[in-house]
C-alpha positions as CSV (number, residue, x, y, z in Angstrom):
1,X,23.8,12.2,-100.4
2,X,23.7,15.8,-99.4
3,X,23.5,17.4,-96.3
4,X,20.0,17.9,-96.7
5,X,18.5,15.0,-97.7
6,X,21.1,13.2,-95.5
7,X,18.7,15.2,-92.6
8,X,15.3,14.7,-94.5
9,X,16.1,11.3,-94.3
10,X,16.7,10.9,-90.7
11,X,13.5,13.0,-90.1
12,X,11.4,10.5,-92.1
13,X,13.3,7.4,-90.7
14,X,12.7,8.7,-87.1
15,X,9.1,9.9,-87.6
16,X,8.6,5.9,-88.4
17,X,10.1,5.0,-85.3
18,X,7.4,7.1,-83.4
19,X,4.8,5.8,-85.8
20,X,5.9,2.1,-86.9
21,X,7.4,1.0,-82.8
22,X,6.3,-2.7,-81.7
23,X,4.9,-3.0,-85.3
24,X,6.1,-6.6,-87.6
25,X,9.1,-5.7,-89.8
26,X,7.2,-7.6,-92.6
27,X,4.5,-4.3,-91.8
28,X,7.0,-1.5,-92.0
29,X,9.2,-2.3,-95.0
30,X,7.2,-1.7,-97.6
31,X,6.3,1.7,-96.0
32,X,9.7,2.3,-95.6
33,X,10.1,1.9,-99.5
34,X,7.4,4.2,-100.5
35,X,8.6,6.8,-97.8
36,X,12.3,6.5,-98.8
37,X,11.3,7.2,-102.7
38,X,9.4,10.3,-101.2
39,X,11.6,11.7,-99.7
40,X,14.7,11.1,-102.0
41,X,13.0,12.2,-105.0
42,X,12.5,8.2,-105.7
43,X,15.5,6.6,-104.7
44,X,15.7,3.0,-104.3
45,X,16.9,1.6,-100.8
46,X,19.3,-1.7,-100.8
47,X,17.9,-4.7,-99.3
48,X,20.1,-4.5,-96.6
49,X,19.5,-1.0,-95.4
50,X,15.8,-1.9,-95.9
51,X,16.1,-5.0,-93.3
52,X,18.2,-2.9,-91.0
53,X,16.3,0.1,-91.2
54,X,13.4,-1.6,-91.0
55,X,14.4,-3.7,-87.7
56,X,15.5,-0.5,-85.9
57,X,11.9,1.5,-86.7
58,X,9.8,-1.3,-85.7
59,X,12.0,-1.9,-82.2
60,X,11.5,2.3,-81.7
61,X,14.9,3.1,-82.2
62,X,16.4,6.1,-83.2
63,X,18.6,7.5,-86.5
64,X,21.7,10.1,-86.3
């Protein structure tokens, strides 16, 4: 991943957190998917980053 969409990803992963905090994780995967292929030109995200991705956004965390 490149530098750029390394940093387009964080911006869409981060604007979820805002948007997606206190929400069920069953709620924000399958946003998660459709935003991920969005933003990566439709790129497929593993099952495990989905989970993990999807815990963090729906605690409100944060990406780096």
């Amino acid at each position: 991943m490149n530098a750029q969409l390394r940093a387009d990803v964080l911006r869409m992963l981060n604007s979820m957190c805002a948007e997606f905090s206190g929400r069920p994780v069953d709620e924000v995967k399958p946003e998660l998917v459709k935003r991920y292929a969005l933003v990566t030109g439709g790129g497929a995200i593993t099952d495990p980053e989905l989970t993990r991705y999807a815990d963090e956004i729906a605690q409100g965390g944060s990406f780096q």
